[in-house]
One Martini backbone bead per residue (centre of mass of N, CA, C, O) as a GRO file, in nm:
protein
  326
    1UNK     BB    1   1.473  21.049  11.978
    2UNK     BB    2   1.698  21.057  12.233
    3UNK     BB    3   1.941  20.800  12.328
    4UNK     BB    4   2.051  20.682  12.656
    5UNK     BB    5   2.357  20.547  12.787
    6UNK     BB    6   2.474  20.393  13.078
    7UNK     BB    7   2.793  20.398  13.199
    8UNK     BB    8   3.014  20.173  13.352
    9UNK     BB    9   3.192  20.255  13.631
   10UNK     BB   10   3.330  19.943  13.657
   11UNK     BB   11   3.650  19.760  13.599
   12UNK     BB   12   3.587  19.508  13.718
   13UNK     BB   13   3.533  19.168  13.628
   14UNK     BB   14   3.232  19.175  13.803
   15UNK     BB   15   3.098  19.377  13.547
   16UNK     BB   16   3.182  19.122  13.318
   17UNK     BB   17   3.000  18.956  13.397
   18UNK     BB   18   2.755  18.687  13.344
   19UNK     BB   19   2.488  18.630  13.440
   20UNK     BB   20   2.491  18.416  13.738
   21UNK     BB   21   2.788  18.467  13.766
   22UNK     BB   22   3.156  18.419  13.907
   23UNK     BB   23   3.402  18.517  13.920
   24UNK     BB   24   3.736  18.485  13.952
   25UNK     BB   25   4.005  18.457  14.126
   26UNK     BB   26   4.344  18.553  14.110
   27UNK     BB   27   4.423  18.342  14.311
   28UNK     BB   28   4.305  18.038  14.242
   29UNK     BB   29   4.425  18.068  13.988
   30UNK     BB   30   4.766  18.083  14.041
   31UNK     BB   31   4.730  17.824  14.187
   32UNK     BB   32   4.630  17.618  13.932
   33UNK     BB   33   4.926  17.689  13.782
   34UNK     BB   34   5.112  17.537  14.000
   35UNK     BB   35   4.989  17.259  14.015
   36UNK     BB   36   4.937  17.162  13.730
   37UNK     BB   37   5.237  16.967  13.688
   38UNK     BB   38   5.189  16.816  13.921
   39UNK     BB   39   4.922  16.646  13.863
   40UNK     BB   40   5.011  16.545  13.618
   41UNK     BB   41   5.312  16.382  13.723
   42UNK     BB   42   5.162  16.204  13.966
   43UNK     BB   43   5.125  15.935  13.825
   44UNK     BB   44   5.443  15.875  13.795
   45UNK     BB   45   5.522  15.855  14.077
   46UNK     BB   46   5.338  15.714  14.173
   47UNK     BB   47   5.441  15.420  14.042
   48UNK     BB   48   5.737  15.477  14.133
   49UNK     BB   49   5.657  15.397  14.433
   50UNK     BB   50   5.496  15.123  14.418
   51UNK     BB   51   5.740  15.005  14.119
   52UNK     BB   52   6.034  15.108  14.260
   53UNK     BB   53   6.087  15.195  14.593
   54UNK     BB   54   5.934  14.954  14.751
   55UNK     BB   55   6.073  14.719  14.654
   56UNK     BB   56   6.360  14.819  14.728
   57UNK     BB   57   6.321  14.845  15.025
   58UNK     BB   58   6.186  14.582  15.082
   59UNK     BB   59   6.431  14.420  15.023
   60UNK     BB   60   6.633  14.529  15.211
   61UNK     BB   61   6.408  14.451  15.442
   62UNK     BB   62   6.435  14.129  15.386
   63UNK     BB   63   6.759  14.077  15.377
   64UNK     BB   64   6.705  14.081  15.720
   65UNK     BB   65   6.494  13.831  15.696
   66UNK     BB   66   6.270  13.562  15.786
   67UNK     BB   67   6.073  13.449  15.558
   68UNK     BB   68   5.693  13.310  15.473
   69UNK     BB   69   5.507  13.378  15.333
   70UNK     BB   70   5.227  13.219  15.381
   71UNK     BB   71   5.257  13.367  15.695
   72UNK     BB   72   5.320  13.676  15.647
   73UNK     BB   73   5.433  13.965  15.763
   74UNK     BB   74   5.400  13.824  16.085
   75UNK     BB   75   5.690  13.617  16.010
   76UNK     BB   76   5.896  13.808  16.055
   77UNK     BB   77   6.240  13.794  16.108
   78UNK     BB   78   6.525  13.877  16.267
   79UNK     BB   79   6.874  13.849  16.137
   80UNK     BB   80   7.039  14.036  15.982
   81UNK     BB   81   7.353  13.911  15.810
   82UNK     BB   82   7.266  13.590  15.803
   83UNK     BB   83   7.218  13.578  15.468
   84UNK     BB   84   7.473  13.697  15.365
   85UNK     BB   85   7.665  13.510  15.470
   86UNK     BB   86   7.560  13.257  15.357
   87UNK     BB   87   7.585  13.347  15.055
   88UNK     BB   88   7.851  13.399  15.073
   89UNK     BB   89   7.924  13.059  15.162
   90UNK     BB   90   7.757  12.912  14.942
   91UNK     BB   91   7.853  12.714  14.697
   92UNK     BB   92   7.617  12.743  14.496
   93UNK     BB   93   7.702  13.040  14.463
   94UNK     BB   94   7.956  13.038  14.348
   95UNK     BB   95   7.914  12.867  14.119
   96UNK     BB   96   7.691  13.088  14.002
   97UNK     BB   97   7.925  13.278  13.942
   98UNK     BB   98   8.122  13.161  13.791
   99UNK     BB   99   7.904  13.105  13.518
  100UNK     BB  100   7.876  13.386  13.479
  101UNK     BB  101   8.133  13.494  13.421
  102UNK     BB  102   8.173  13.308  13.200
  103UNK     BB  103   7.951  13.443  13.028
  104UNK     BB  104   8.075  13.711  12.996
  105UNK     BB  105   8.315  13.638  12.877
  106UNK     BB  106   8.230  13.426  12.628
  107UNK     BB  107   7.971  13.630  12.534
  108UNK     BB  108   8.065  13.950  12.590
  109UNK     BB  109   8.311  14.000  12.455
  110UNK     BB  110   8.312  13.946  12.152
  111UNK     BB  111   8.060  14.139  12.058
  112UNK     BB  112   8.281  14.365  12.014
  113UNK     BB  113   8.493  14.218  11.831
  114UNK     BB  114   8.265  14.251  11.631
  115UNK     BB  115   8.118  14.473  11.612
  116UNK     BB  116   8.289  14.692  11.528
  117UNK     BB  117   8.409  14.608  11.261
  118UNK     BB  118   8.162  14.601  11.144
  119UNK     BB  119   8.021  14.891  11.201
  120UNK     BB  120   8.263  14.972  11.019
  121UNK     BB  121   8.223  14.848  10.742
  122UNK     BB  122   7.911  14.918  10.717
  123UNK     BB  123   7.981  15.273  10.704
  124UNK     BB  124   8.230  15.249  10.454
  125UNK     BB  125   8.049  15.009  10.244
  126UNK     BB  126   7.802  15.057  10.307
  127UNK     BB  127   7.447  15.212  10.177
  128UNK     BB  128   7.196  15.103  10.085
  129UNK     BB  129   7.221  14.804  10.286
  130UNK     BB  130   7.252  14.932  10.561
  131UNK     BB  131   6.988  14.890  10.718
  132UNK     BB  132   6.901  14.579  10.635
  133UNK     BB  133   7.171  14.444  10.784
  134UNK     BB  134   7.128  14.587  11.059
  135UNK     BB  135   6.824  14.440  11.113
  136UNK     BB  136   6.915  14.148  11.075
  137UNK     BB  137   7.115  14.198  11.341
  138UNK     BB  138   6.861  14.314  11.522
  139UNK     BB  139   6.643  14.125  11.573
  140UNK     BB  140   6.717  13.916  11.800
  141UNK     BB  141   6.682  14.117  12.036
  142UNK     BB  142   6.361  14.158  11.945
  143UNK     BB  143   6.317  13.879  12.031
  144UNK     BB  144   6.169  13.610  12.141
  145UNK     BB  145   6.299  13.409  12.445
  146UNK     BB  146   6.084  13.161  12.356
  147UNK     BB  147   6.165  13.158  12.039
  148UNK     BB  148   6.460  13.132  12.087
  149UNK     BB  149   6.444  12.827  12.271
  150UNK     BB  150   6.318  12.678  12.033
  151UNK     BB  151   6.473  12.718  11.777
  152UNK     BB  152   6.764  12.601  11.967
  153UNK     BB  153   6.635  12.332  12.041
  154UNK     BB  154   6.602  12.213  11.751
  155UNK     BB  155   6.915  12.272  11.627
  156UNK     BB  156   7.045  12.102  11.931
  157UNK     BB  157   6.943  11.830  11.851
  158UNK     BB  158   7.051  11.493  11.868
  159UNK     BB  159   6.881  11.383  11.604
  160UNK     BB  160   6.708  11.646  11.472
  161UNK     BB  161   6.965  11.850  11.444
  162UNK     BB  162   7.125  12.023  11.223
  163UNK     BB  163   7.390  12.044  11.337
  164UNK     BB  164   7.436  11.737  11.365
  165UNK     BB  165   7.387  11.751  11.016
  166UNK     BB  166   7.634  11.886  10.928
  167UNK     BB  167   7.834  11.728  11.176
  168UNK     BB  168   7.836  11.414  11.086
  169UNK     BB  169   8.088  11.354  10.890
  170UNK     BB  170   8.293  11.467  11.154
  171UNK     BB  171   8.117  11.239  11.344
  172UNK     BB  172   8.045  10.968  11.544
  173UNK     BB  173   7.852  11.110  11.699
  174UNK     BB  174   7.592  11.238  11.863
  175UNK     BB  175   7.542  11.572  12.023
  176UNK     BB  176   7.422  11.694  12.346
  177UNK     BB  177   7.430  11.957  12.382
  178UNK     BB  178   7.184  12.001  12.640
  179UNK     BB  179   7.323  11.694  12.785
  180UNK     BB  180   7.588  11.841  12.825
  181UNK     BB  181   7.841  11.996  12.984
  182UNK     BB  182   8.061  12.009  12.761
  183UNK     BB  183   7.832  12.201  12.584
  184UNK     BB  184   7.599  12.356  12.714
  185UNK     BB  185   7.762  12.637  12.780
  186UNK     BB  186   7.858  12.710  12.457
  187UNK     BB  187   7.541  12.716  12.374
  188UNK     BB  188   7.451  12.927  12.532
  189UNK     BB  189   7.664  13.147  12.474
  190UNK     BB  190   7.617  13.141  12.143
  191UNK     BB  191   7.279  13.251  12.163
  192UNK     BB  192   7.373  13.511  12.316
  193UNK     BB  193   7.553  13.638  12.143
  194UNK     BB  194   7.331  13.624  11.878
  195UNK     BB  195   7.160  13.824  12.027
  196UNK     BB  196   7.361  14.072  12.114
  197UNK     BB  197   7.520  14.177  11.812
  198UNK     BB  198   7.324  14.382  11.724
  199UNK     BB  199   7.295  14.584  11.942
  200UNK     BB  200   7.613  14.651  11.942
  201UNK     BB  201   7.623  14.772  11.663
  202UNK     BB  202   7.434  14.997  11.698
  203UNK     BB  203   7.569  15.161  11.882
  204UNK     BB  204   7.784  15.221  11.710
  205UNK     BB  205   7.726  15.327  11.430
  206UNK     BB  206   7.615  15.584  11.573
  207UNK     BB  207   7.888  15.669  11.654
  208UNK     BB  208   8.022  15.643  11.330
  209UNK     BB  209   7.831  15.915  11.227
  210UNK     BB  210   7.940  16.141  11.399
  211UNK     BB  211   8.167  16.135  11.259
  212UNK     BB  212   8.338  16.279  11.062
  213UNK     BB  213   8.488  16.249  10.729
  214UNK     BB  214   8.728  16.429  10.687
  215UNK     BB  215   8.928  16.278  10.867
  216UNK     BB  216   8.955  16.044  10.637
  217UNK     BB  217   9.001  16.231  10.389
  218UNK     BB  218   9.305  16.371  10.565
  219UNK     BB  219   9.427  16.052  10.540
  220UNK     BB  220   9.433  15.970  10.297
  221UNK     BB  221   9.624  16.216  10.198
  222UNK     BB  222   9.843  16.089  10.372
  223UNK     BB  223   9.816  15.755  10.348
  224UNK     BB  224   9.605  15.627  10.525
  225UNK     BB  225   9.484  15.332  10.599
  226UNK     BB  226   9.239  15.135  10.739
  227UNK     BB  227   9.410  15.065  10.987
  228UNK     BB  228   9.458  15.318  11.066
  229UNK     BB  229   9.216  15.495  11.056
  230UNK     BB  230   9.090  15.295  11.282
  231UNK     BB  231   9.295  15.381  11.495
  232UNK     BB  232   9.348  15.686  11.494
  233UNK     BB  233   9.008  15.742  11.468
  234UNK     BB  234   8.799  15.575  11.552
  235UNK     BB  235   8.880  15.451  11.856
  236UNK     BB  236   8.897  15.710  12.012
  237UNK     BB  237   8.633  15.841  11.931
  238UNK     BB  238   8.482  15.534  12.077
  239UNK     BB  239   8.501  15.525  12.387
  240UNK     BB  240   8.231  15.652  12.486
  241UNK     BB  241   8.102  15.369  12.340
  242UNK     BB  242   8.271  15.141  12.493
  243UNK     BB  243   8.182  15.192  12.787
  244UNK     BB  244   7.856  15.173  12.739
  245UNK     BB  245   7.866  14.898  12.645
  246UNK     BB  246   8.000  14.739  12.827
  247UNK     BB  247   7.804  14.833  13.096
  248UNK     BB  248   7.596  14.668  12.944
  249UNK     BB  249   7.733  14.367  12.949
  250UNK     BB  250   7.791  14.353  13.267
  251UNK     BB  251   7.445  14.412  13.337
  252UNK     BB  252   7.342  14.182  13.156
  253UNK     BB  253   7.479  13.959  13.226
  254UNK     BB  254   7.493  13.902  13.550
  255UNK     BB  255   7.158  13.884  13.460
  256UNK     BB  256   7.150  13.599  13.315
  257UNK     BB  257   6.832  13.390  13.267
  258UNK     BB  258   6.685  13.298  13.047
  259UNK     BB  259   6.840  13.095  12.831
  260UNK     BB  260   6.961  12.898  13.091
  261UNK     BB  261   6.660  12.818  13.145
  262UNK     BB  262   6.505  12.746  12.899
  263UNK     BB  263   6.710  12.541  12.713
  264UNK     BB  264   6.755  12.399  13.017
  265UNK     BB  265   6.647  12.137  13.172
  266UNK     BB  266   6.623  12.128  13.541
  267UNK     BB  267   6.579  11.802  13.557
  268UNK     BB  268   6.871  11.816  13.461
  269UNK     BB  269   7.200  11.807  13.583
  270UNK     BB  270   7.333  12.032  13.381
  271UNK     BB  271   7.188  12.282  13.508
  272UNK     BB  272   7.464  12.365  13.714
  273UNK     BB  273   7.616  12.491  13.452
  274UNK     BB  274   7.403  12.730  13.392
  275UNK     BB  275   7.404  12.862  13.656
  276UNK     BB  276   7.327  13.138  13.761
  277UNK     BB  277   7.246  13.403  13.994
  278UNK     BB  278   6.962  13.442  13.908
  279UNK     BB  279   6.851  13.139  13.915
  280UNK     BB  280   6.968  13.118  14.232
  281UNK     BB  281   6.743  13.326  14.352
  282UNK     BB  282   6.477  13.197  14.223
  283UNK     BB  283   6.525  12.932  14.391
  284UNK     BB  284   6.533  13.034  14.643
  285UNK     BB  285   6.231  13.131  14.627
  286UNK     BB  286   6.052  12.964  14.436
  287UNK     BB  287   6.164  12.679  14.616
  288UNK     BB  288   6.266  12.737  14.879
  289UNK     BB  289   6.140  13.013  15.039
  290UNK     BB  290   6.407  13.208  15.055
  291UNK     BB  291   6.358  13.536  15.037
  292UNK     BB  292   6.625  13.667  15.225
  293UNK     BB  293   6.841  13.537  15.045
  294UNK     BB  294   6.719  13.623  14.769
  295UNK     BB  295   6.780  13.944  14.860
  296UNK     BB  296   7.090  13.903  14.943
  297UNK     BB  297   7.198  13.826  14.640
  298UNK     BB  298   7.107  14.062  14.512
  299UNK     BB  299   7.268  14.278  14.697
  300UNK     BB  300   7.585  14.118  14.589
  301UNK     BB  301   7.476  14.160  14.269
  302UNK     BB  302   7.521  14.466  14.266
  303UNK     BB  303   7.801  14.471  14.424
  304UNK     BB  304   7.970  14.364  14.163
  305UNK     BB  305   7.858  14.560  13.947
  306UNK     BB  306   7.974  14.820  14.084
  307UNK     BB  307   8.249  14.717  14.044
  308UNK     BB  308   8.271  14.662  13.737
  309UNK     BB  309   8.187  14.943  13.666
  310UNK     BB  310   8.410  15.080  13.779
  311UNK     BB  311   8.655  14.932  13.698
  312UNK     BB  312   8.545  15.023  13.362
  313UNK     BB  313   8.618  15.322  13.408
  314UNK     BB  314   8.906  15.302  13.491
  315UNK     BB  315   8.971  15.179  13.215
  316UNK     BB  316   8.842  15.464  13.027
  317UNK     BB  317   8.777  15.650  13.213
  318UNK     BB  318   8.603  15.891  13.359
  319UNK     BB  319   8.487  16.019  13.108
  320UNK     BB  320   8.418  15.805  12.920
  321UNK     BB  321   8.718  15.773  12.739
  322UNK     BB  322   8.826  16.058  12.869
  323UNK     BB  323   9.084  16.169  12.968
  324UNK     BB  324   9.193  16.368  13.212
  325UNK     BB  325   9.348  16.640  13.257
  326UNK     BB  326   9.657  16.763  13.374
   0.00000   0.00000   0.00000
């Protein structure tokens, strides 16, 4: 006996749904493909402006008032433009920028010195070894600063500390280092260059391997020794990572709390010799609670860092380190 089937005349997807279910509207599908990229990146957003852009404007709108923390936001008190004034006028300020300077200059810029050369060395000469001794100057830079303070406080102590005990038969009585201030400064500034002379190392050696090779065998075919090579083909190469590094080290520098906190007891009279300018906004805000001022002291070292990072970019050019063509 022949059995018949009858086939559905509509083709719409609610007559292929099953049972019990309702179809999705193709309207509601379009929006959740829309949104849902946002939806995913929202988590980053929130974040960013909770503890990036809000942190950021209400510093700006702190440094324009005078507040007491312990008596809440409504004790802010308006003041324009006299925090700044203040900060600016302030000897301690001056101090503690004339510090920074100091340690920009003294242990920040060596560490291109040296490093530059060193990561030439170690890209045309070394091999094998060349990973072991990159990562040996790299450790000190992801070391703890609280690991690296108590280190060369062992190493710099006046009696029993290794350097003293080195340099004995050479001194008539044992060095001060981290209690006098004609050595205080030396010291902690040699700490910095030997903490961060890794991380610029990194930066150059990579940038040493994308140059061609060919470049160098095709002087050394001409004659040229490895002082031209490092001279006419290095350096001219190398401008673009050296604008880079520069620019990292002139805002790490002038932002530099860690070393001569940690170091240097600030009980000590010698503390005001090594007071960075973040050293001196943090006892601003945390010693004698004047967030405003210590607010006002911090966009002061902004704008000192975009100026000298300016002039940093015009002394390499605009290009980061390629003149533009007239």
């Amino acid at each position: 006996m022949d059995q018949t089937y009858a086939v559905p005349t509509s083709t719409s997807p609610a007559a292929h749904a099953a049972p019990g279910t309702h179809a999705r509207k193709p309207g509601a599908t379009w929006r959740m493909r829309r949104w849902a990229p946002y939806l995913f990146i929202a988590p980053f957003f929130v974040l960013f402006i909770v503890f990036g852009v809000f942190p950021l404007l209400f510093s700006i709108w702190l440094s324009l008032h005078q507040w007491d923390p312990a008596a809440g936001l409504a004790a802010m008190r308006w003041v324009g433009l006299e925090n700044f004034v203040f900060a600016a006028t302030d000897p301690w300020f001056h101090k503690s920028l004339y510090n920074t300077l100091w340690f920009a200059l003294v242990s920040g810029v060596p560490q291109h010195f040296v490093a530059l050369p060193l990561a030439y060395f170690i890209h045309r000469h070394l091999k094998r070894s060349r990973n072991a001794v990159v990562a040996a100057y790299f450790v000190p830079y992801i070391t703890s600063s609280v690991a690296i303070a108590l280190i060369f406080s062992t190493l710099f102590s006046k009696d029993y500390g290794v350097i003293n005990a080195v340099l004995g038969p050479w001194m008539s009585e044992p060095i001060d280092w981290l209690g006098d201030a004609a050595y205080t400064k030396p010291a902690v500034a040699f700490v910095v260059f030997w903490r961060f002379l890794g991380w610029n190392l990194v930066l150059y050696l990579s940038a040493l391997q994308v140059i061609d090779n060919e470049l160098y065998e095709a002087a050394t075919l001409d004659g040229a020794g490895s002082w031209q090579q490092f001279r006419f083909i290095t350096l001219p190469l190398l401008k673009p990572m050296i604008f880079f590094a520069v620019t990292l080290t002139i805002i790490g520098n002038l932002q530099l709390f860690e070393e001569p906190f940690i170091l240097v007891d600030p009980e000590k009279g010698v503390s005001q010799s090594v007071m960075t300018s973040a050293i001196f906004m943090y006892r601003m805000a945390f010693s004698d609670g004047d967030f405003g001022t210590a607010s006002a002291v911090s966009w002061l070292l902004f704008l000192i860092i975009a100026a000298l990072t300016w002039g940093n970019s015009k002394l390499f050019g605009r290009t980061g380190g390629q003149h533009a063509s007239s």
